[in-house]
C-alpha positions in Angstrom: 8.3 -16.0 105.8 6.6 -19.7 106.0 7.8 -21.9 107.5 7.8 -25.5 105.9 6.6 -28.5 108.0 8.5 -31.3 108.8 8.7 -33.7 106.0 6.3 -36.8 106.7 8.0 -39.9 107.7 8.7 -43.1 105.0 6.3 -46.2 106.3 9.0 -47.2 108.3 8.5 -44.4 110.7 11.9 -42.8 109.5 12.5 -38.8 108.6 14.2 -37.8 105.4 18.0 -37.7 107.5 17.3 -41.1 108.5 16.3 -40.8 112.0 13.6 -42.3 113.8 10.6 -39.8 113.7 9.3 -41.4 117.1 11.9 -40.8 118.6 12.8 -37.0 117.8 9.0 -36.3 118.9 9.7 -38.2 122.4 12.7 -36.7 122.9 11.1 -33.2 121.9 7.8 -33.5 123.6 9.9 -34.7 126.9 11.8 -31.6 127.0 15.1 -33.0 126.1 18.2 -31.2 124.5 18.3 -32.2 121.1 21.8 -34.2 120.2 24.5 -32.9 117.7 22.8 -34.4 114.8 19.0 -32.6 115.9 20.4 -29.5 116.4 22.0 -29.3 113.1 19.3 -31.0 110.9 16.3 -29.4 109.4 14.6 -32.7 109.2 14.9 -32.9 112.9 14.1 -29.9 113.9 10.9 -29.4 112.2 9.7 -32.5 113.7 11.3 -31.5 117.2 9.2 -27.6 116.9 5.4 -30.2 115.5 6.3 -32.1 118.4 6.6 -29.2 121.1 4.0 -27.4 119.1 1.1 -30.1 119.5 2.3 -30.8 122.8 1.8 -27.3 124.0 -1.7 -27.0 122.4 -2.8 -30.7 124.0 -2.1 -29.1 127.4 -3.3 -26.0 126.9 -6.7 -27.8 125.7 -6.4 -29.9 128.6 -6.4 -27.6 131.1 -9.2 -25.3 129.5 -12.3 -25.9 132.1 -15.4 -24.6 129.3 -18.6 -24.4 131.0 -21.1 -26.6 130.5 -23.8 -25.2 128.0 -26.9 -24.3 129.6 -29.0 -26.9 128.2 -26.9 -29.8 129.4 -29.2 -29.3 133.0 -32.1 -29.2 131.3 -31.3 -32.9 129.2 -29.9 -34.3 133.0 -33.0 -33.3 134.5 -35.4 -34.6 131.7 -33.7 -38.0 132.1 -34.0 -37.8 135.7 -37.7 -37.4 135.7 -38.1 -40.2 132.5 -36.7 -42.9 134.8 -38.9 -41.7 137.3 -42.2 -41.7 135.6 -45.2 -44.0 137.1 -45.6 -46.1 133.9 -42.7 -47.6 134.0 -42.8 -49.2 137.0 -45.2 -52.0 138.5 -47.1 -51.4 141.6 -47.3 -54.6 144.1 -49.1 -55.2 147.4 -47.1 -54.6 150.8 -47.8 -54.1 154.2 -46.4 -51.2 154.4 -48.0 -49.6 151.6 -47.7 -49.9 147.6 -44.0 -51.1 146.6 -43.0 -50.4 143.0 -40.7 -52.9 140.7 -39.2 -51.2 137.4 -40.9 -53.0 134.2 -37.7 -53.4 132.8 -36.2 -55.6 136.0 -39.7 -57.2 135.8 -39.0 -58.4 132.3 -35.5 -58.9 132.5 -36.1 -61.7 134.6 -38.9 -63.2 132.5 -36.7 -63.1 129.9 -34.1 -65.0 131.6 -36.5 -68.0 132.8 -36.8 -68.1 129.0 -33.8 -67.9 127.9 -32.9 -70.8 130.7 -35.3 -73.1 129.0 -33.7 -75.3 126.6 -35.5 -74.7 122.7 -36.2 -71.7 122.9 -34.5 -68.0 123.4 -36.4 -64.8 124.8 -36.3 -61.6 122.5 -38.4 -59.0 123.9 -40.8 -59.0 127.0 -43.5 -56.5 127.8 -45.4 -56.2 131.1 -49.3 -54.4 131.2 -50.8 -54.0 134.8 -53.8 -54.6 134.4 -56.5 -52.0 135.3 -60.2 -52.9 136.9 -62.5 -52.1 134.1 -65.4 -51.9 136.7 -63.6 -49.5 139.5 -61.4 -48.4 136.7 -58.0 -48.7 139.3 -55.1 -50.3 138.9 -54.6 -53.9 140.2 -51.7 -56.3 140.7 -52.1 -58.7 138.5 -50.2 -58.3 135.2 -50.7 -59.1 131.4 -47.0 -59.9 129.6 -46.5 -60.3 126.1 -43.0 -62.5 125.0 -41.5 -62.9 121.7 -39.2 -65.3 121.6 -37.2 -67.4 119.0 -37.0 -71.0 118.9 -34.4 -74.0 117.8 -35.8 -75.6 114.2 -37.8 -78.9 114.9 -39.3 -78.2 118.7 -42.8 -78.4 118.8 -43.8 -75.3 119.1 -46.9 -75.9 121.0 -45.5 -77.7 123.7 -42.6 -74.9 124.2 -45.2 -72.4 124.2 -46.9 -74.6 126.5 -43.7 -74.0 128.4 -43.0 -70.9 128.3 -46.2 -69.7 129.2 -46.3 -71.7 132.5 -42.6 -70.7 133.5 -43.0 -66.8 133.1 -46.7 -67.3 135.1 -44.4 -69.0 137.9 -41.7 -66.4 137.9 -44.2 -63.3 137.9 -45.5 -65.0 141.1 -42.8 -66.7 143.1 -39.9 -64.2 141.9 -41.8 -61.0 141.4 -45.0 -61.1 143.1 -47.0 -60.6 140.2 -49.8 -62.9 139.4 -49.8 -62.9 135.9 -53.2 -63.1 134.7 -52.4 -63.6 130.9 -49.3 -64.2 129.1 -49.1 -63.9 124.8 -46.0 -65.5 123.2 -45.3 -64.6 119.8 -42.9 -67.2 117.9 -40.6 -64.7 115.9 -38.1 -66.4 114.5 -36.4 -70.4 114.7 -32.7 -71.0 115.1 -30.6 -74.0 114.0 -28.3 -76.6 116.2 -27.4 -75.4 120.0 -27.7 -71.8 121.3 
């Protein structure tokens, strides 16, 4: 024998009885008696049996533990090692041995001496050390290359100007990185205050 669903509720939330749909599935899902007029009504107690129904399958889904698949500690430990790999961090003088900065902390603070200057925004920020073509070993001083957009009507070569000597002064005084060379690449202008 099939059994019909309960009816859907009008817009206003209401079964076809009249009562409050919301409420018949609280009451059901809670566990409480139905009243004279749920006990007798179809209406209600179809909605009453969806509501206990999909209340009973939410916890037995919740309290199903499935094991992980196996792969899932294979994709951790890839991760793991990516953040770990040598080219992504810097390598600075110590004296107690080499002491490595993350590129992306490097540039995120490049990029926020730009973005602190006013005219002109920092979009991206990349950070090269720069190898000894003659010993062929890494050294500490760094090349970075900026794009960055700027406000319509600056002159350009002055905020360049600017930029340039601000991210030289931060990769030396707030990184300890002497920046040998820095490229900025204008990328886009902006209008009014950002």
């Amino acid at each position: 024998m099939a059994v019909n669903p309960a009816p859907l509720p009008d817009p206003d939330g209401r079964l076809a009885c009249g009562r409050d749909a919301a409420l018949v599935w609280d009451r059901a899902a809670a566990g409480e008696a139905p009243d004279e007029h749920e006990s007798s009504c179809p209406h209600c107690r179809a909605a009453a049996a969806d509501a206990r129904g999909l209340d009973a399958l939410v916890h037995r889904l919740a309290a199903e533990r499935p094991p992980p698949p196996p792969s899932v500690l294979d994709t951790v430990m890839v991760a793991v090692r990516t953040e770990l790999r040598p080219h992504d961090v810097l390598t600075l003088p110590s004296p107690h041995g080499p002491a490595r900065l993350s590129r992306a902390a490097a540039a995120a603070v490049l990029r926020h001496t730009v973005d602190a200057m006013a005219g002109v925004r920092a979009r991206s920020c990349r950070i090269e050390q720069v190898t000894d073509t003659s010993s062929g070993e890494s050294g500490h001083a760094a090349d970075v290359r900026i794009t960055v957009t700027a406000r319509f009507g600056v002159d350009l070569a002055s905020v360049t100007a600017r930029v340039r000597q601000m991210v030289a002064a931060a990769g030396e005084q707030a990184l300890g990185v002497p920046v040998r060379r820095v490229d900025i690449e204008v990328v886009d202008v902006f209008g009014g205050e950002w």
